[in-house]
N, C-alpha and C positions, 0 to 999 in steps of 0.2 A: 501577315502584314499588320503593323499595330495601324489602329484608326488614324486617319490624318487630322490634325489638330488646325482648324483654319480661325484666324482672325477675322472681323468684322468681315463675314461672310452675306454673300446678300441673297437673301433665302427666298427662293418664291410662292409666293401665297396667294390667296382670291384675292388679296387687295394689293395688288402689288407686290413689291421687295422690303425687306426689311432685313437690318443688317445685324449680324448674330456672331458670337465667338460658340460653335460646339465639335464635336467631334460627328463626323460626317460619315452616313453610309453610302456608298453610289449606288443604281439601282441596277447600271447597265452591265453588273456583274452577280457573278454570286455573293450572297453577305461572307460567304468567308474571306474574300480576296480583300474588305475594307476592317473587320474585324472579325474574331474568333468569338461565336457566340458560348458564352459559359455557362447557362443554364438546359438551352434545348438548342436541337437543331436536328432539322427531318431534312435533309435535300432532294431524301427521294430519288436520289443519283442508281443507277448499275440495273434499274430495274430491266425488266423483258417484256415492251411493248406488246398488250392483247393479253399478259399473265397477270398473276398476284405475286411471281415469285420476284426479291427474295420478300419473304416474310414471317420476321419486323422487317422495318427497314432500320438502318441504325441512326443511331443519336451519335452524331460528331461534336457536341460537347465536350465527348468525353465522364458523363457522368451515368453513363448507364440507360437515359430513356429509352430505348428502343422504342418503335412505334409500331403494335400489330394493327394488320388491316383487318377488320373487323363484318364482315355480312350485316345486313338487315335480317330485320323481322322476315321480307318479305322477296328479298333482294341478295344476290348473290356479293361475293367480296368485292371490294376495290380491286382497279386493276390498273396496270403501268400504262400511261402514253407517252407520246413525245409532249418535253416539257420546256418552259421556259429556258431552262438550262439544263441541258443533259434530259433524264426524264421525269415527269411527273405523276400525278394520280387522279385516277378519274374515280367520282363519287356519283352514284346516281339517284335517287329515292323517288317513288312513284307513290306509296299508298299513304296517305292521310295518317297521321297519330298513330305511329308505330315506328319502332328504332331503324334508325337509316343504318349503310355500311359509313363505315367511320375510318379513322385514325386515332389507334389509344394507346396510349401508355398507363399501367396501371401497379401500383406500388404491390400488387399482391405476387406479380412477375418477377420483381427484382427484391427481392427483401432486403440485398447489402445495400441500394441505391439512398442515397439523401435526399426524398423527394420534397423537402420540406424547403429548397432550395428553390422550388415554385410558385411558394408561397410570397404573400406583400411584404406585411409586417414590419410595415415603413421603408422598405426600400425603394431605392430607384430603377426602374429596370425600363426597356426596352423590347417590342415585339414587330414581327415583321414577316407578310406571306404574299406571296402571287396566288391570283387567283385568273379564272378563266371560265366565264360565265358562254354554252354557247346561245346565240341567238336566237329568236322565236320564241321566245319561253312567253307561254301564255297564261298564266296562272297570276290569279287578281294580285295574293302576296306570296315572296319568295323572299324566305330569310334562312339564313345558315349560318353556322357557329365557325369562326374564323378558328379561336381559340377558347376554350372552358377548360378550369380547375376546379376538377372536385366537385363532381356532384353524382347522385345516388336518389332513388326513391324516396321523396319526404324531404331531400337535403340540398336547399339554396345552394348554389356554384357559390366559390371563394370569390372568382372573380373571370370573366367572360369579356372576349371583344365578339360583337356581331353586326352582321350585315343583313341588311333587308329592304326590299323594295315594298311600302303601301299600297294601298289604293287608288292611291292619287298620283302613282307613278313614281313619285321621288322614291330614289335610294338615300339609307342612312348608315349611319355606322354607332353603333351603341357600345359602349362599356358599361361593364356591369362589375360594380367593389363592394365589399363588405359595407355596407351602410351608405354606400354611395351610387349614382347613375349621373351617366352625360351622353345626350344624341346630336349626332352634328350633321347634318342636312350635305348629301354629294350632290353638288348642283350641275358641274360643270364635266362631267363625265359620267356614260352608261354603260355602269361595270358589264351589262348583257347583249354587249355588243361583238362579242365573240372574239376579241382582241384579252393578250396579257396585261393586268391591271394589281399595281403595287398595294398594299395596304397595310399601314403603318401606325402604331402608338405608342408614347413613351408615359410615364407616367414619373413625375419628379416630386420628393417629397421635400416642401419648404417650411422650415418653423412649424412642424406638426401640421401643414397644409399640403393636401393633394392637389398637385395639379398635374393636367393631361391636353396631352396635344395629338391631333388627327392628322393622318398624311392618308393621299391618294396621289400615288404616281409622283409621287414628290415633291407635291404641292400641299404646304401646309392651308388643312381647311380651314384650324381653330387653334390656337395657341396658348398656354397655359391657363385653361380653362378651370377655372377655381370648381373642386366640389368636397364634400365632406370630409371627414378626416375618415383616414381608412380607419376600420376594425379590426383588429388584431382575432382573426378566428380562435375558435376553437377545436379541437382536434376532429378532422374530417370523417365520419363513417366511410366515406369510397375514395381514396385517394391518388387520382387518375390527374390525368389532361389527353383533353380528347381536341381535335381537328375534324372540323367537318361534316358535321349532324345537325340537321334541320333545328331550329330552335320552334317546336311547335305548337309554345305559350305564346307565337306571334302570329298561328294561323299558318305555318307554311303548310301548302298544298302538294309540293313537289321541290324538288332539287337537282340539278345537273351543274355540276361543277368541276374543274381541272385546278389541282392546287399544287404548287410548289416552294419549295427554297426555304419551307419555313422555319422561324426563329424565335428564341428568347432571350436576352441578354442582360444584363446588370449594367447600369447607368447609362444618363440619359441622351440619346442619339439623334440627330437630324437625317432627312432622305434626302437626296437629291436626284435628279433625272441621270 
């Protein structure tokens, strides 16, 4: 189904509506049913509630990512649950500063794949993932890697969305670009509330300026938020994209997470409920 194209759209945000011409994703479905994502897409669909089987899971892109489920240090594989849509994957990490079980795709697996297709390098693209935090998590901070490109021992990510709650209890949501960062404060909803929870960024590149917009649940939190000009990397040492591992430069202590439906896509999208 190609994306529906709406005029003076009136989009919902922390401050109200404001009216928009973009190409619309709905959330009360899968992203494929509003658009074909053409870079990644994990749905995480066929799995075997309580297994790891199959694994990868595939990349309905079409461009080859598979995603294998990956173990911890310390921690056994991801494994299938019931998911926002069909089914999803449960992540869990207990020990402190050691590799969680994950979701990877990793250029050394496919060597005819174009992974270079995940890269910025002035594009516009779009990303998009359910998440499912369950409740009681008592741990001062809880951060996890929504999505990261590229990264290895010694080697900055290309570019990362992440989520984490402080100290002070607020959740945020950070991207992290080549010579660029923006955090945008979740006010109005607790992703650890044991309910399904949308998370969304688009990143549009205007006259050699980045800009990036935050969605939760389909509410825009921050809208074309001015930041640096991206940096056109240089050739990556580890060339992956990984779902799902504690980001532990932020102090997480623990993880438990259910993730679904997740997306990459090439130009710039709106959520809606």
């Amino acid at each position: 189904m190609k994306p529906l194209l709406l005029s003076a759209l009136m989009l919902p945000t922390l401050f109200g509506t404001v009216a928009s011409t973009a190409e619309v994703i709905g959330l009360s479905r899968p992203v494929s049913e509003s658009v074909k994502p053409d870079l990644l897409y994990w749905n995480f669909d066929g799995g075997t509630p309580g297994s790891s089987s199959p694994n990868p899971t595939a990349d309905g892109s079409g461009n080859g990512f598979d995603g294998y489920l990956l173990p911890g240090a310390s921690q056994s594989l991801p494994t299938y649950v019931e998911g926002k849509f069909g089914t999803a994957v449960f992540l869990e990490a207990l020990s402190p500063k050691t590799l969680d079980p994950h979701v990877n795709w990793n250029a050394a697996d496919a060597p005819g794949s174009d992974d270079t297709l995940l890269d910025l390098d002035g594009k516009n693209f779009t990303a998009g993932i359910w998440i499912c935090l369950p409740p009681g998590q008592t741990e001062e901070e809880a951060s996890f890697v929504l999505f990261e490109r590229g990264r290895s021992a010694g080697e900055s990510s290309h570019w990362s969305l992440v989520i984490g709650r402080g100290s002070t209890g607020i959740w945020t949501l950070r991207a992290h670009l080549p010579g660029a960062f923006k955090s945008v404060p979740i006010r109005d909803v607790l992703p650890d509330d044991g309910e399904w929870h949308h998370v969304g960024m688009s990143l549009e590149v205007v006259d050699g300026e980045s800009r990036l917009s935050f969605w939760v649940d389909g509410v825009l939190l921050e809208g074309n938020a001015m930041v640096a000009a991206v940096i056109t990397p240089a050739e990556l040492k580890d060339r992956i994209l990984t779902v799902g591992e504690r980001n532990v430069s932020y102090h997480s202590s623990a993880m438990k997470v259910m993730v679904d439906d997740a997306f990459i896509t090439s130009g710039v999208y709106q959520f809606e409920p």
